[in-house]
C-alpha positions in Angstrom: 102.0 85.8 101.7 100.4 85.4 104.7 98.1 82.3 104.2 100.4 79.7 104.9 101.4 79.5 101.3 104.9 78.0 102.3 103.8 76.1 105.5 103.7 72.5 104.0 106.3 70.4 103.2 106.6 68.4 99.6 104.4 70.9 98.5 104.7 72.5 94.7 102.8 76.3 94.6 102.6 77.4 91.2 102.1 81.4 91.3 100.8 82.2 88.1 99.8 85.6 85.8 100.7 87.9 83.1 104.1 89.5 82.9 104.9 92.2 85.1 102.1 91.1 87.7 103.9 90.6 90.6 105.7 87.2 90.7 109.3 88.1 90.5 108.8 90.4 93.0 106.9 88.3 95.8 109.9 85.6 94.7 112.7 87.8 95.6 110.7 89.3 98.6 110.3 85.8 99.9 113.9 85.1 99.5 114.2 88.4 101.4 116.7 90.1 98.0 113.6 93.1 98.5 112.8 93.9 101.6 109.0 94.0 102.0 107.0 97.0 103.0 104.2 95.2 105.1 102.6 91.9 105.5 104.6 88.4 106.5 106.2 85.3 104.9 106.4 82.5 107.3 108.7 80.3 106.9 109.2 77.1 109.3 107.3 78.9 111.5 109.2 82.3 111.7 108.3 85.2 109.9 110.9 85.8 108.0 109.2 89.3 106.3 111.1 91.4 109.4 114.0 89.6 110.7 117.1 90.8 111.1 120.4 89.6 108.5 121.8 88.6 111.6 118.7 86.6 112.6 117.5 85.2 109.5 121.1 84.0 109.0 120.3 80.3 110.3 117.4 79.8 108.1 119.3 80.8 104.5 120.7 77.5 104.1 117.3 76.4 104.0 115.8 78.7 101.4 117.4 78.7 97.8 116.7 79.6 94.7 117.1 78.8 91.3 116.6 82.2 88.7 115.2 82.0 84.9 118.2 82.4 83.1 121.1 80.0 82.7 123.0 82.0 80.6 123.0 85.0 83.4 123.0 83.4 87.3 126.4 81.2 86.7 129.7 82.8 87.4 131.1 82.6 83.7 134.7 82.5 86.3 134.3 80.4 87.9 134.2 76.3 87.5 131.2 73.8 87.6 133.2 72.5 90.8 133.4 76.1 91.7 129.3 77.2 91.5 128.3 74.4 93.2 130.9 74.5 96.0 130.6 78.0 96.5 127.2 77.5 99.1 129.1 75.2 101.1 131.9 77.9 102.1 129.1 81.2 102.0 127.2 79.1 105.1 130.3 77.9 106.7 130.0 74.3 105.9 133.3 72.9 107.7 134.1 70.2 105.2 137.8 69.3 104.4 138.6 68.9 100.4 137.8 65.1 100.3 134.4 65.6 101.6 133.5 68.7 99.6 134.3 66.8 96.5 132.3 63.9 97.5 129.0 66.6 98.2 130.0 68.5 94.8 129.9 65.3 92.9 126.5 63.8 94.3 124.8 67.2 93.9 125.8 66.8 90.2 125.1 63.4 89.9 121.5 64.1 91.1 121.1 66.9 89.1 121.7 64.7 86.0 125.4 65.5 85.0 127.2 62.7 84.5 130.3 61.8 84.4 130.3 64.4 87.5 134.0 64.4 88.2 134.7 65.2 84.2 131.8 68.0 84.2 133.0 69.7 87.4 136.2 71.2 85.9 134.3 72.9 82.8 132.7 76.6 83.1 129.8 77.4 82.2 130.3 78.9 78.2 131.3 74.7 77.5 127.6 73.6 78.7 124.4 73.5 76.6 121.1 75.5 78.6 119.8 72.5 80.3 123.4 71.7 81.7 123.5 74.9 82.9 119.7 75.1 84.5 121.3 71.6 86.0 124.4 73.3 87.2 121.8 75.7 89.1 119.6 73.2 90.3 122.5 71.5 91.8 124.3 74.5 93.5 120.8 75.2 95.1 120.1 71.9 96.6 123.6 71.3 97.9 122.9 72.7 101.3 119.7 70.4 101.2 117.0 73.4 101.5 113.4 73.0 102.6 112.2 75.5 100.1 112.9 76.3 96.4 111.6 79.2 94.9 112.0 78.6 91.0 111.4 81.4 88.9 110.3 80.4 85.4 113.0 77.6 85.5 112.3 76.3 82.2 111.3 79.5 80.4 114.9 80.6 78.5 115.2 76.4 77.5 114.4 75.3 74.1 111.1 72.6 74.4 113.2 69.8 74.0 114.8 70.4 77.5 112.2 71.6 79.6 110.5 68.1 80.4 113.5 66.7 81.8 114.1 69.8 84.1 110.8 69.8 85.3 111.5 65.6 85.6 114.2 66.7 87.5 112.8 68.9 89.4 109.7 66.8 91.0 112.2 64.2 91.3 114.0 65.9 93.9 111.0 66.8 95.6 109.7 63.5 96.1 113.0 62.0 97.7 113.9 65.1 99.6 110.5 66.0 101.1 110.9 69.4 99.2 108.9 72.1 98.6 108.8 74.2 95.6 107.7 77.9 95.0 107.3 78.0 91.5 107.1 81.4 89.5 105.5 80.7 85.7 103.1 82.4 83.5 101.8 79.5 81.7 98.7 78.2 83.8 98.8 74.9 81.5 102.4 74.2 82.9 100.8 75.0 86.7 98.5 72.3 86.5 101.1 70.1 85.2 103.3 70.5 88.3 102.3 72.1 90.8 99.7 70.7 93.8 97.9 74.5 94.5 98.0 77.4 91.9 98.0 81.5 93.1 97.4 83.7 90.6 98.5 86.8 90.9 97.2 90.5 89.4 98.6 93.9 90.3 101.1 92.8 92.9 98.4 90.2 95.0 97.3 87.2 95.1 93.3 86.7 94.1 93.1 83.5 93.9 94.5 80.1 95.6 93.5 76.4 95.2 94.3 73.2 94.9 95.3 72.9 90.8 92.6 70.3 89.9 90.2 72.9 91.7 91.6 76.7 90.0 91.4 75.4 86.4 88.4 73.3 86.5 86.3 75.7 89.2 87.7 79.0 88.5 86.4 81.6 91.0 87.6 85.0 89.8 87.0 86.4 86.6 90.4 86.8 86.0 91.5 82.9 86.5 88.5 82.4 84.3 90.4 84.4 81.5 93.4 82.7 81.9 91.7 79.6 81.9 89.8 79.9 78.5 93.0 80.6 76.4 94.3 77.1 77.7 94.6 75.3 74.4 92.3 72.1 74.6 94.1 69.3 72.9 90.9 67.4 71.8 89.8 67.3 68.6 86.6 69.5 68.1 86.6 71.0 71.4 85.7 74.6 71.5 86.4 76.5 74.5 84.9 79.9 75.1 87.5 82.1 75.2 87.6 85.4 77.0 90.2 87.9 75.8 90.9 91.3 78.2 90.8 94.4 76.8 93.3 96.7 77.5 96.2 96.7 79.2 97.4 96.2 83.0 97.2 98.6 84.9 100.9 100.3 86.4 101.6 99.1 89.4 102.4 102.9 90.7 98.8 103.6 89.8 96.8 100.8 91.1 93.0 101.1 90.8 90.6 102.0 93.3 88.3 99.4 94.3 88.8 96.5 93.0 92.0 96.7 90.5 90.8 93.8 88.4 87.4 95.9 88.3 88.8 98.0 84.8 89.6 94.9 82.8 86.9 92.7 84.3 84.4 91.6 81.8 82.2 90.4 84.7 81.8 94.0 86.2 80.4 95.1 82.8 78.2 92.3 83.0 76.2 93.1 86.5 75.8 96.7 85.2 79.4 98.4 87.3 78.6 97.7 90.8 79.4 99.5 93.1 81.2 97.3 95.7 83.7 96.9 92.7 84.6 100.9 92.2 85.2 101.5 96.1 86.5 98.8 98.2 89.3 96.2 97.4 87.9 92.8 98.4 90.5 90.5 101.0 91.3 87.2 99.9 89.0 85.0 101.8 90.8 82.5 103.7 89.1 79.3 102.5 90.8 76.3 101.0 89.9 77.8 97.3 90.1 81.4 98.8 89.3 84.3 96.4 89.7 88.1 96.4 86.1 88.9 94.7 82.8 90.6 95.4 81.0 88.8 93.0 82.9 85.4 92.7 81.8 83.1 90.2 80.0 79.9 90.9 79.5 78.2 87.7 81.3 75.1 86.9 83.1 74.3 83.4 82.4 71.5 81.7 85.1 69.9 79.5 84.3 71.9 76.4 84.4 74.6 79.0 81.2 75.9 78.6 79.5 77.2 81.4 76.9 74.7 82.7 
């Protein structure tokens, strides 16, 4: 990610596609859990991509995460108290008991569990999904990071819970100056929360914008797909949809060319060119930048129509 994705602060980037496309992975490479073959992820101004564990060390305090599953990422073992205490002492955070308790308790306590000092002695199998997404949330902004990446947060929660995670979530941002990278595959929920959207096919990005901009103005024929399935919540609105055919592509076998070009109703529609068969178009670096030959230029109206 080499287009300053993570370079601004308060900032939420939604990276958006189908399963299996990429997101996970470019999540944990940013977090540095897979160590990337090439490119560069800068991160407060370092590219973080190549350093050393010794190096990047510093900055890890900074940079947390919070994974998809509740159920999985807490330590059945160990204690609410426990979880959330447990970055404190991995950085070296030389706080005696009195003060760690008062930093556990407000981490809850922001995070929405109340009464914290009654909800820190319980362990995980006594909390509900959106505790424990809470419990997460909190043990990730302890250390009071710069960056989040959040990877489907809200995913494995039942509807009912999911708004006031997400409240939560943008909460936090907005007193803490935070930024967000957030890892979904429901476009709708992008635009909701997120102030620039990346979607993501085959591993990289094709195309990045402000949210307003992607799902009103899609460029690629790709985002264009995605975008027509959005359900429109008006009452006799008919959307032209635009369902791919057949399936993605393994990423072990990516396709020459362009590797939307197989799926890509808009290469059928200008007769196969060439340029789409034999070279792999670079995501122009514009403020809506876009990894097409033939990028589209028409603009969707609010029945989504093209104009």
């Amino acid at each position: 990610m080499s287009d300053r994705a993570l370079d601004v602060h308060g900032e939420v980037l939604a990276l958006v596609g189908e399963s299996g496309c990429g997101k996970t992975s470019i999540a944990r490479a940013v977090m540095r859990l897979v160590e990337p073959q090439r490119g560069t992820i800068e991160f407060l101004g370092h590219d973080i991509a190549h350093l050393s564990t010794r190096a990047l060390r510093p900055l890890r305090d900074r940079l947390q995460m919070v994974f998809q599953d509740p159920y999985e990422s807490l330590d059945p073992r160990q204690s609410v108290f426990d979880i959330v205490a447990e970055p404190l002492a991995v950085h070296k955070r030389t706080v005696n008991p009195s003060e760690k308790r008062r930093v556990v308790f407000d981490a809850l306590e922001r995070a929405g569990l109340h009464p914290a000092n009654e909800l820190a002695m319980r362990y995980p199998h006594h909390l509900s999904g959106g505790q424990r997404q809470r419990v997460a949330i909190a043990a990730a902004m302890v250390l009071e990071p710069s960056l989040v990446v959040a990877d489907e947060p809200v995913s494995m929660l039942d509807v009912s819970l999911r708004a006031g995670i997400l409240r939560l979530m943008l909460d936090l941002r907005e007193r803490r100056d935070l930024a967000y990278l957030f890892i979904t595959h429901d476009l709708s929920l992008a635009w909701v929360v997120a102030d620039r959207i990346a979607v993501v096919y085959l591993g990289r990005i094709v195309e990045v914008g402000p949210s307003d901009e992607v799902i009103t103005h899609p460029k690629h024929p790709y985002t264009r797909s995605l975008v027509s399935v959005i359900p429109v919540p008006e009452a006799g609105a008919a959307a032209e949809q635009i369902l791919l055919q057949g399936e993605t592509p393994s990423a072990r076998a990516i396709p020459a060319g362009c590797r939307f070009h197989p799926r890509c109703w808009r290469f059928e529609a200008l007769g196969r060119p060439e340029p789409c068969l034999t070279d792999d178009p670079a995501l122009r670096a514009e403020t809506h930048g876009v990894a097409c030959h033939f990028a589209l230029d028409e603009v969707i109206d609010q029945e989504g129509a093209r104009r």
